[in-house]
C-alpha positions as CSV (number, residue, x, y, z in Angstrom):
1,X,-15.5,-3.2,2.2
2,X,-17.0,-0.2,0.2
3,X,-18.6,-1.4,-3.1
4,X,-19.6,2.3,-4.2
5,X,-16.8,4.5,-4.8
6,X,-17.0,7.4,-2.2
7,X,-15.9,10.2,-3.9
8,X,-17.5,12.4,-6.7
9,X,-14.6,10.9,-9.5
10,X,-14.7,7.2,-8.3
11,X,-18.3,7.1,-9.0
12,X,-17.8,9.1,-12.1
13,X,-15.1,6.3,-13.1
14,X,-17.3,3.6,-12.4
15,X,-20.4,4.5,-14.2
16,X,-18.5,5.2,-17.6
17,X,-16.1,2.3,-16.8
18,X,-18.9,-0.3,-16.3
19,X,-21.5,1.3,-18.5
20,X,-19.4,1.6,-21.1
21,X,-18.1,-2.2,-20.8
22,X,-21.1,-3.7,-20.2
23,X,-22.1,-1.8,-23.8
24,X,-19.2,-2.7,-25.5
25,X,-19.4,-6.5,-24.5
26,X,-23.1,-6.9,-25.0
27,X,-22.4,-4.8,-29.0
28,X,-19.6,-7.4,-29.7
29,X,-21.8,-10.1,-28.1
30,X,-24.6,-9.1,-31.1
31,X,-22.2,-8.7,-33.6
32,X,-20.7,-11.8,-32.9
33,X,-23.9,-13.8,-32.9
34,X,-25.1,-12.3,-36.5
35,X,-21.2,-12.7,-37.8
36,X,-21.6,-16.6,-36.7
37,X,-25.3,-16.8,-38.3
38,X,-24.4,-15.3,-41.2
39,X,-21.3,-17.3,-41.8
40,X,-23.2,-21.0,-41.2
41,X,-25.8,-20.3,-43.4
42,X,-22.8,-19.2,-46.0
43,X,-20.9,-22.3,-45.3
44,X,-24.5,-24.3,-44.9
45,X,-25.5,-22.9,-48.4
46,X,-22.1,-23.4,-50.3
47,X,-21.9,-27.0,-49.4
48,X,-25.4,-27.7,-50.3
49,X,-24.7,-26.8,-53.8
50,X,-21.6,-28.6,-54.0
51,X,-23.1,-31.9,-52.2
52,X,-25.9,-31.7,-55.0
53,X,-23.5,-31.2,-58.0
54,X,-22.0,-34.6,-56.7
55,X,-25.0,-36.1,-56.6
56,X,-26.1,-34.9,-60.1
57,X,-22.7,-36.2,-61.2
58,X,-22.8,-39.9,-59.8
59,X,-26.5,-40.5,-60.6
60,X,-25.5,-39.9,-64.6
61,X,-22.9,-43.0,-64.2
62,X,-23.0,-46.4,-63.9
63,X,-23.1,-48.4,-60.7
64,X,-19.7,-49.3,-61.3
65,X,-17.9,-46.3,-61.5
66,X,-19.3,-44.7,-59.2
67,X,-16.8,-45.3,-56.0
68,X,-13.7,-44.4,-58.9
69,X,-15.4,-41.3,-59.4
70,X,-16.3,-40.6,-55.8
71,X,-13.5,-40.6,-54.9
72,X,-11.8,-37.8,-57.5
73,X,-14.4,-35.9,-56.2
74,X,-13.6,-35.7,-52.4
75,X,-11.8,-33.4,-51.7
76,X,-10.7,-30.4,-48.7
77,X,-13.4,-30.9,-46.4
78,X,-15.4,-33.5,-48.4
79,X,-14.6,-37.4,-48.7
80,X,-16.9,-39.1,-50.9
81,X,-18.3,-42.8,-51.1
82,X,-20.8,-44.6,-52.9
83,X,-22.7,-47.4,-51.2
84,X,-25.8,-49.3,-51.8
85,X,-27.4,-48.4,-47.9
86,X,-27.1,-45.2,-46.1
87,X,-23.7,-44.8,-43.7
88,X,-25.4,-42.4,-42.1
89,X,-28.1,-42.4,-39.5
90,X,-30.7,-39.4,-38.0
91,X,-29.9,-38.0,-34.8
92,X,-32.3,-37.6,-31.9
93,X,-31.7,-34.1,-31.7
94,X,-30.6,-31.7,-34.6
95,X,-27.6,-29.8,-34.3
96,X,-27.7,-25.9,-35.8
97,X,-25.2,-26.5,-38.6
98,X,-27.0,-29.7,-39.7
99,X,-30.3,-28.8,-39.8
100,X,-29.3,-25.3,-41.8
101,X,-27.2,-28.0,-44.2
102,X,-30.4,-30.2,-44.1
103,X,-32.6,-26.9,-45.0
104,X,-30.3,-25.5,-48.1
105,X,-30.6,-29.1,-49.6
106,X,-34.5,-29.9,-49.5
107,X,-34.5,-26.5,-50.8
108,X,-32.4,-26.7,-53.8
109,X,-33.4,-29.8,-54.9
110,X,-37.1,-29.3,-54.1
111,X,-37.3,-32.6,-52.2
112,X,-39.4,-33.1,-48.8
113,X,-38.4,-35.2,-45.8
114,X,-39.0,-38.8,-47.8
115,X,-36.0,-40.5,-46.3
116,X,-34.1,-39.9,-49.2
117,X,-31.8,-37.6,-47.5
118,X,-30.0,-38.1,-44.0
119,X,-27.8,-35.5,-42.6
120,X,-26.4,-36.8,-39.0
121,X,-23.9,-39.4,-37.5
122,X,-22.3,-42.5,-38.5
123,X,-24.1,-45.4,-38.3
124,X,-23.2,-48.3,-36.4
125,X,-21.1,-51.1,-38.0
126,X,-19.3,-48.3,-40.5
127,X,-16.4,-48.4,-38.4
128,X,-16.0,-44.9,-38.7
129,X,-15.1,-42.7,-35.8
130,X,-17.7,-40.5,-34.2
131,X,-16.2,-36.8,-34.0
132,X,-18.3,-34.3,-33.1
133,X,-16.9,-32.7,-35.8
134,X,-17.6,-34.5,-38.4
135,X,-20.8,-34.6,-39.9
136,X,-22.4,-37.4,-42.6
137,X,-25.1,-36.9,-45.5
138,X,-26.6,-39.8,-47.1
139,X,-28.4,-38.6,-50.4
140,X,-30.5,-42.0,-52.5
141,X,-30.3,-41.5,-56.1
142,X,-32.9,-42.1,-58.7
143,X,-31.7,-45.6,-59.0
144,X,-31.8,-46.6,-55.4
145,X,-27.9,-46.2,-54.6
146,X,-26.4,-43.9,-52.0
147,X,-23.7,-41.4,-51.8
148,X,-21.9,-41.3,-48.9
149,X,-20.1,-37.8,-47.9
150,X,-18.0,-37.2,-44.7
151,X,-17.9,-33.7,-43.8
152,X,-15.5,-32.4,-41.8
153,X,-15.8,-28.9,-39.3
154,X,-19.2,-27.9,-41.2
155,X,-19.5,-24.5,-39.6
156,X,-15.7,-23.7,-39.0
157,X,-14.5,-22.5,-35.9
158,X,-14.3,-18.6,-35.5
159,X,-13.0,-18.2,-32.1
160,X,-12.7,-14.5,-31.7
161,X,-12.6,-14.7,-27.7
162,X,-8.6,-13.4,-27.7
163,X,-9.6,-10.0,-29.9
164,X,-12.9,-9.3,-27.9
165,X,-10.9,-9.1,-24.3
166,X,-8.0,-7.2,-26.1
167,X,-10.9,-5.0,-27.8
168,X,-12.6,-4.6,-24.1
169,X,-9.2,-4.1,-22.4
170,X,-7.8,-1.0,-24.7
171,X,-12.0,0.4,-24.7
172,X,-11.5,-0.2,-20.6
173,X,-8.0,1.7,-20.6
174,X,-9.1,4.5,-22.8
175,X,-12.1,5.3,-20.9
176,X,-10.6,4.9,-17.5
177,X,-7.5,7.3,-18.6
178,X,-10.7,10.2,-20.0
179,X,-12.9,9.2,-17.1
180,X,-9.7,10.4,-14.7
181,X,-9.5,13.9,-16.4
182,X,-13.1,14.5,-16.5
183,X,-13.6,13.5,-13.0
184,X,-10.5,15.4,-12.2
185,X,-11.4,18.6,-13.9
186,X,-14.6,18.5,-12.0
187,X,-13.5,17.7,-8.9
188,X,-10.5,19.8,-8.6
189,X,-12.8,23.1,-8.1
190,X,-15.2,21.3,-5.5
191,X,-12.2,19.9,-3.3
192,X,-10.8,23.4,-3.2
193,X,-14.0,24.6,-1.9
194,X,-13.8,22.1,0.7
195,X,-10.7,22.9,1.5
196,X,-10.7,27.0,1.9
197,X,-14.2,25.7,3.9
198,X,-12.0,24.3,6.5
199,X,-9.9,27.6,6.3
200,X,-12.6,30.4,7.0
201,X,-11.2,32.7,9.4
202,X,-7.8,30.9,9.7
203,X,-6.3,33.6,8.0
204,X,-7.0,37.4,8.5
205,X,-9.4,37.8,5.6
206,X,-11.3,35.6,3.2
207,X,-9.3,33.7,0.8
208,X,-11.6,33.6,-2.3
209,X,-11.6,30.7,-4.4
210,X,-11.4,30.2,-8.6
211,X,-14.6,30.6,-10.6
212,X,-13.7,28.2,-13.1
213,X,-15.0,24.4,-13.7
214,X,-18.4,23.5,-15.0
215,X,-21.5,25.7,-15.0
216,X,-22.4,23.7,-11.5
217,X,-19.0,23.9,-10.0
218,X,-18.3,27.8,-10.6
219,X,-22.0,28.3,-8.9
220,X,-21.0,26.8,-6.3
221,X,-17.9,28.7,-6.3
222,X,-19.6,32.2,-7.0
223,X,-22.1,31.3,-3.9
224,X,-18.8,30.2,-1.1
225,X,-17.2,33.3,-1.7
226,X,-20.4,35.5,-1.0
227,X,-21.0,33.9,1.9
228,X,-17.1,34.2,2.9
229,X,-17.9,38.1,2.7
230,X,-21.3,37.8,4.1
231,X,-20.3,36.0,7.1
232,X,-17.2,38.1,7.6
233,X,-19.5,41.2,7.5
234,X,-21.7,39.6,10.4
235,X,-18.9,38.8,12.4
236,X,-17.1,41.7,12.6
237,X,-20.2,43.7,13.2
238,X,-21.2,41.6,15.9
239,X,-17.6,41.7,17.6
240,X,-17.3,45.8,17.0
241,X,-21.0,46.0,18.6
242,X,-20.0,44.2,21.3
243,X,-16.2,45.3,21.9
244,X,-17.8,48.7,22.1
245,X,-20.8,47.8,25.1
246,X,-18.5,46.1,27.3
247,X,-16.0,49.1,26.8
248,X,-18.7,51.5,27.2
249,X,-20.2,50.3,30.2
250,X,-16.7,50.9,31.7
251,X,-17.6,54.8,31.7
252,X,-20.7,54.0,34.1
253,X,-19.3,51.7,36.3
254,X,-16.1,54.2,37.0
255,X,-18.4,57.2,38.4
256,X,-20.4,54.9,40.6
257,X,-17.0,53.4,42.0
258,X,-16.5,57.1,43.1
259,X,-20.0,57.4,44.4
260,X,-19.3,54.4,46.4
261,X,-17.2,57.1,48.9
262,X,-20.6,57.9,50.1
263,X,-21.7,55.0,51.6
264,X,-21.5,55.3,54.8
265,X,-21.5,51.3,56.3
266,X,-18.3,50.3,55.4
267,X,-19.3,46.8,55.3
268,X,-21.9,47.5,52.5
269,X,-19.2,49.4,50.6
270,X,-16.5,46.6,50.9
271,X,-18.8,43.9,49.1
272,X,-20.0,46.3,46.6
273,X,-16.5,46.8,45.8
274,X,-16.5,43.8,45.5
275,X,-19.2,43.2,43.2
276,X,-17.6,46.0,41.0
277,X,-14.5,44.2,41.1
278,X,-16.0,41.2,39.6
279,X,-18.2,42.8,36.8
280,X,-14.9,44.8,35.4
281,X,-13.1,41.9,35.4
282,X,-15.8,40.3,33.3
283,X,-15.9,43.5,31.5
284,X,-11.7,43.0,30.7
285,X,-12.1,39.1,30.1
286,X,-15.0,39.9,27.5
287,X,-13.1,43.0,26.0
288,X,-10.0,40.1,25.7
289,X,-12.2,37.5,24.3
290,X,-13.2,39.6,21.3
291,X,-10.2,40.9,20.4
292,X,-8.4,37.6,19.9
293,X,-10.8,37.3,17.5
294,X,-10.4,40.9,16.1
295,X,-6.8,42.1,16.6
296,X,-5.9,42.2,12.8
297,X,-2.1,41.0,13.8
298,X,-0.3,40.2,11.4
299,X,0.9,36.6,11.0
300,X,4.3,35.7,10.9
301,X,6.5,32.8,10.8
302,X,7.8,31.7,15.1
303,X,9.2,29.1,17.0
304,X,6.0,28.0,19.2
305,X,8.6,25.9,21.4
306,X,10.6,29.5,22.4
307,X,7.4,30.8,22.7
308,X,6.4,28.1,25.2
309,X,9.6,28.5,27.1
310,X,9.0,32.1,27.9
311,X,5.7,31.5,29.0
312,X,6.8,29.2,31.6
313,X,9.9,30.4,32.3
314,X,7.8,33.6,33.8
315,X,5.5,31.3,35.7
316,X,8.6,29.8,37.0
317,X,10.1,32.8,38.1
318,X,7.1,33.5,39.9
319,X,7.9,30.7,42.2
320,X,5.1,28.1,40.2
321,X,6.0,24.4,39.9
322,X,6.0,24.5,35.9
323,X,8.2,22.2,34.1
324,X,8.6,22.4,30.5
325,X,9.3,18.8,29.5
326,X,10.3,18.7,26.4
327,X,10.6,21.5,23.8
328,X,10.9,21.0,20.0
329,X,11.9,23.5,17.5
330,X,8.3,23.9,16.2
331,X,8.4,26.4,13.3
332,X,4.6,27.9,13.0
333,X,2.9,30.7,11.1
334,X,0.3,32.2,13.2
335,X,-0.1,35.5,15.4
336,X,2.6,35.2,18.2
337,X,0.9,37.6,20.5
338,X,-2.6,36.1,20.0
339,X,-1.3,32.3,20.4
340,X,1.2,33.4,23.6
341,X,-2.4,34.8,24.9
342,X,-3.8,31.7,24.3
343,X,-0.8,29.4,25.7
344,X,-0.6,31.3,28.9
345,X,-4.5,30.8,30.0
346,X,-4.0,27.2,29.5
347,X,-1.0,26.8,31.4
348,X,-2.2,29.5,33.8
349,X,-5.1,27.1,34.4
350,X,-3.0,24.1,35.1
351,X,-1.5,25.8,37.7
352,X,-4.0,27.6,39.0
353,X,-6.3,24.5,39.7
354,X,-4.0,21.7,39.5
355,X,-1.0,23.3,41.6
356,X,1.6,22.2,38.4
357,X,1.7,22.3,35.1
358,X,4.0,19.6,32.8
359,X,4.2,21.0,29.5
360,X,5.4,19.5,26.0
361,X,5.9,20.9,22.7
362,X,6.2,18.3,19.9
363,X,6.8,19.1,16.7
364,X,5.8,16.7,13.2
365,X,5.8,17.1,9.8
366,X,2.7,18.2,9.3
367,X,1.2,19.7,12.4
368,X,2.6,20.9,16.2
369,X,0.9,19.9,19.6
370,X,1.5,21.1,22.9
371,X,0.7,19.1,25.7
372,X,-0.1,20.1,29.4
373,X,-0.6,18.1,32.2
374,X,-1.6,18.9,36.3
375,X,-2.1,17.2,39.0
376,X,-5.4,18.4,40.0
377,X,-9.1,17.0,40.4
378,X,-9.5,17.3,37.0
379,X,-13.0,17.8,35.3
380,X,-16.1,15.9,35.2
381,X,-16.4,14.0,32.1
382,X,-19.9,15.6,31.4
383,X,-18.2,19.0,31.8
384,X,-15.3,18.2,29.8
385,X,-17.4,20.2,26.6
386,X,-19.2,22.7,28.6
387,X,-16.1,24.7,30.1
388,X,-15.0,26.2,26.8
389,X,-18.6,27.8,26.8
390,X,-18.1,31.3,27.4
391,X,-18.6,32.3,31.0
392,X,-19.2,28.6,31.9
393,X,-17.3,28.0,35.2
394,X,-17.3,24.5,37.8
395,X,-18.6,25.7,41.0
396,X,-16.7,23.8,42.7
397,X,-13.2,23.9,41.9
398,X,-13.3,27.3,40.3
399,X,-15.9,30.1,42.3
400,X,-15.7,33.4,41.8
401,X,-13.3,33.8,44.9
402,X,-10.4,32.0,42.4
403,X,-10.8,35.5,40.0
404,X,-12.4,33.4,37.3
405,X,-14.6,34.5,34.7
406,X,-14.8,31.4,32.5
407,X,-13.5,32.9,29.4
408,X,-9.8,31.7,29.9
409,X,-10.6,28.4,28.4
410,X,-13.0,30.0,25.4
411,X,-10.6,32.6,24.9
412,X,-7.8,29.7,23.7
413,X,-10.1,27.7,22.1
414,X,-11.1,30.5,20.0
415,X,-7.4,31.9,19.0
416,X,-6.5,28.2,18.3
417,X,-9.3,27.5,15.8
418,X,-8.6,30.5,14.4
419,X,-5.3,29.5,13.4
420,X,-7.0,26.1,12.0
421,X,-6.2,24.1,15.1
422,X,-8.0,21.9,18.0
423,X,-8.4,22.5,21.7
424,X,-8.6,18.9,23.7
425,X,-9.7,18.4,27.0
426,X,-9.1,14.8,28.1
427,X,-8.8,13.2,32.3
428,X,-5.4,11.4,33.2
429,X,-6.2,8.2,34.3
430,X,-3.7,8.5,37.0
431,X,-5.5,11.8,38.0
432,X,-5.1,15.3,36.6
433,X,-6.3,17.1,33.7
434,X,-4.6,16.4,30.2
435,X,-5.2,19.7,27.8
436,X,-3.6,18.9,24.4
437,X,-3.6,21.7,21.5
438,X,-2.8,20.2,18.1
439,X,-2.3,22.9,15.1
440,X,-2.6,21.8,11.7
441,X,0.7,23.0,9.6
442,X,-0.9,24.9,6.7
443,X,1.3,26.1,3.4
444,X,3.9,28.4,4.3
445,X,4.7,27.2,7.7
């Protein structure tokens, strides 16, 4: 499982979501810790000063009134008693609210730790139940006698753990919901580069893309749609520079077909024939190559299934073994005379080298694939890539006396990426040769 978003926005979300909550939580953590602080020594300080005003009070009476007067002065929190021992004893260890309590009353009454104040638990024998909320304070008066005060939730309870994971859920919500626009306004312009990326020379001329987005993001923009032009440029001077050698060279090779009259051994002047046979076919097959990659046809909506049909309907009636399998209504928007090009060399081939041809045109939502299967020897597994190199050919199944020129295959493979689609070449484990063409249905089709 991926713990690190992926994408550009996930780990935009993530940072500002978990940054901004660990902030938030550790700010409220602080706050909280001074809020509490400052609250026990408010609490600590207020009952000091009471504490000593009943102290003050008590030590002015007689012993006998004292426990009367005790208790009209217990009250809310407080419950007063007069005693002649202590009821309460020192702990081992000191709890925070205590000792502050402890603190505020050796410092208002200017008295040190002489044993004359006790700030703890009950003793033993008091019969009084220990709560670990309740704390005790034993205060000797000038005469010897104690008073005796039970104190109930010295610090108060200020549970604020509800509010703080309401507080963090809305601060979690609200960044989330501006973390998805940023990311989303950022994004957008990046995953439409990627996407007209994938659709460079699909369509007849360069699609450019919006210059909008951040400073970074319309850069990147500005710098895809120059090289759209630049490499457009390249290309079609390369294919013009070429398309106009191998057509050239056609001039040449005509008059020294006609100077071939003069050779006197005929045998000499059959396999140069020959040999001029085989370089203009090369010459046509090259010629053919770069125009399906240079025609400027139009595209147009088609049924690629009808177009399929005809195709093998004329290798049929040519007395082939071709059987078109099945054949859905595949609506497509391409260049029909480009892609009927393409479909016949790969059908021609099946035939051609594995004596039939099974073909299938299925049609889905979002993309169309023809299928076609032969019965031949099929193709080396380490060859399976190489064939759709230009001018590649297999010796052995396909020589020179066969006609081919080993552009058939690169010739298809290079009208069907042009229209945004794949060219497989996969072996039938029963035998044969299994050449599936998948095209991608784009908007519009």
């Amino acid at each position: 499982m991926r713990l690190v978003p992926d994408t550009i926005a996930g780990r935009t979300i993530a940072v500002l979501l978990l940054g901004l909550t660990a902030l938030h939580l550790a700010s409220i953590w602080a706050y909280q810790l001074g809020l509490d602080s400052e609250v026990g020594l408010t609490n600590a300080a207020r009952t000091a000063e009471r504490l000593i005003s009943i102290k003050s009070t008590l030590s002015r009476l007689p012993a006998e009134k004292r426990e009367e007067t005790a208790h009209t002065l217990s009250g809310g929190a407080l419950e007063v008693h007069y005693s002649t021992v202590p009821l309460a004893v020192a702990p081992a260890v000191m709890t925070g609210p205590a000792s502050a309590l402890q603190s505020e009353i050796e410092k208002s009454t200017k008295t040190h730790r002489d044993g004359g104040l006790i700030v703890g638990t009950p003793a033993q024998g008091t019969g009084t139940r220990t709560d670990p909320h309740l704390t005790l304070v034993s205060m000797r008066l000038p005469d010897g006698g104690w008073v005796n005060t039970n104190i109930a939730v010295l610090d108060g309870a200020h549970n604020s753990r509800g509010a703080i994971i309401v507080s963090t859920a809305l601060m979690a919500l609200g960044v989330l919901g501006i973390a998805l626009g940023m990311a989303r306004s950022v994004t957008q312009p990046i995953r439409k580069c990627a996407e007209e990326a994938k659709r460079v020379y699909v369509t007849s001329e360069p699609q450019p893309i919006p210059v909008d987005g951040p400073k970074e993001v319309r850069e990147l923009a500005a710098s895809f749609n120059e090289m759209q032009l630049r490499v457009k440029k390249l290309v079609d001077e390369r294919t013009l520079m070429l398309a106009a050698i191998s057509h050239d060279l056609k001039s040449p090779l005509a008059r020294l077909r006609l100077r071939l009259e003069d050779v006197a051994d005929e045998d000499v002047r059959r396999a140069i024939e020959t040999d001029f046979d085989d370089m203009l076919q090369m010459i046509g097959s090259s010629l053919e190559f770069l125009r399906s990659d240079h025609t400027g046809e139009e595209r147009q909506r088609l049924d690629l299934g009808a177009i399929v049909r005809t195709i093998c309907d004329d290798f049929a009636d040519q007395g082939l073994a071709v059987t078109l399998e099945r054949q859905d209504k595949a609506i497509f928007t391409g260049r029909r005379l480009a892609l009927k090009r393409a479909f016949a060399n790969l059908i021609g081939n099946a035939l051609k080298y594995g004596q039939s041809a099974t073909v299938r045109v299925l049609a889905a939502p979002q993309n169309v694939t023809l299928e076609i299967e032969d019965q031949g020897p099929g193709i080396p597994e380490d060859e399976l890539e190489k064939v759709l190199a230009p001018f590649y050919r297999i010796e052995a199944s396909r020589s020179r006396d066969t006609g081919g020129t080993g552009l058939g295959l690169t010739i298809a493979q290079s009208v069907i990426e042009s229209h945004g689609g794949t060219l497989q070449l996969k072996n039938r484990p029963e035998g044969g040769l299994l050449v599936r063409v998948v095209l991608a249905k784009v908007e519009g089709s």
